[in-house]
C-alpha angles and dihedrals in degrees: 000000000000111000124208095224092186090070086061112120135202096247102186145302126244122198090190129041089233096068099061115101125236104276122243093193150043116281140211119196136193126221137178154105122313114278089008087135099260091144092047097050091050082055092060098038091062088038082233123122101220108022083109118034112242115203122178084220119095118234101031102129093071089157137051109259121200125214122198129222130148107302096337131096117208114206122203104189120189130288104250126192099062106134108189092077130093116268093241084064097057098041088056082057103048079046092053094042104050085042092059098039094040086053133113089234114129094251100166093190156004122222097202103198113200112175108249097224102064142049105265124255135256089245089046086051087046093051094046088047090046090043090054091044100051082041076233096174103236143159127215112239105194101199127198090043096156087053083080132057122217102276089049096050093050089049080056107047085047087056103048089055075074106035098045119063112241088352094153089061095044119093105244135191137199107221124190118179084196106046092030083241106174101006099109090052098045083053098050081053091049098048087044096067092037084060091045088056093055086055094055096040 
């Protein structure tokens, strides 16, 4: 199924779990880390500028944001790890996050972005463990991948076989906003489970 992702709309924001209204349709969700690029990557996934909007402070999607296409939701949570808020505040977006993720909503599946360049953090380990556990289907994004030539990406990918918890069974992705790295095959995922959902319903 091809989808015309320019056709994707912003849908609503919730701050609390219990706002949002029962789903009618299959859902996607992003996770990661504040300021991993989740905005950015929704950007390049439906090929628009704004759709999602990108701040260059952490912590700004402090609700979950819904995207509509065809019979897809596209989730964007909040961005967790950010550590200059109140911890009311985290702990609204923990709330909001494990509501969600604990839910009986159809989510279909998680893209989980890490930056590439770093190890990951404990949250980001917290979030994978919780994602296996759960047999949450997901995907690792690795964002930022131009920020690193070829000798520092392969010392990367060999750390991570230490620093991620069953990395080297989890699908993984190089992603790049600025080489479209990734995009086409986020995309073929994305269209797979669109197809998938056709069949059931």
């Amino acid at each position: 199924m091809k989808l015309n992702y320019n056709k994707a709309e912003f849908t609503a924001a919730y701050g609390k779990f219990s706002q949002i209204p029962p789903s009618d349709r299959i859902e996607i969700a992003f996770a990661g880390h504040s300021n991993v690029g989740k905005s950015t990557l929704i950007n390049k996934l439906f090929n628009r500028k704004n759709l999602a909007r990108v701040s260059s402070v952490p912590g700004k999607t402090a609700t979950i944001n819904f995207y509509g296409l065809d019979n897809i939701f596209f989730v964007d949570l909040p961005g967790y790890g950010y550590a200059k808020v109140a911890k009311s505040e985290k702990e609204r977006w923990a709330g909001l996050i494990e509501g969600y993720l604990g839910s009986d909503r159809d989510i279909r599946l998680v893209f989980m972005l890490i930056d590439m360049r770093h190890a990951p953090t404990n949250d980001d380990v917290h979030m994978i463990n919780f994602l296996i556990d759960t047999e949450m289907p997901f995907v690792l994004v690795l964002t930022k991948a131009d920020k690193l030539n070829k000798t520092e990406r392969e010392k990367r990918m060999d750390a991570f076989k230490n620093e991620i918890p069953c990395f080297e069974d989890i699908h993984s992705i190089p992603f790049s906003s600025q080489t479209f790295e990734g995009v086409e095959e986020l995309r073929e995922i994305v269209e797979d489970i669109a197809d998938d959902n056709d069949v059931v319903t």
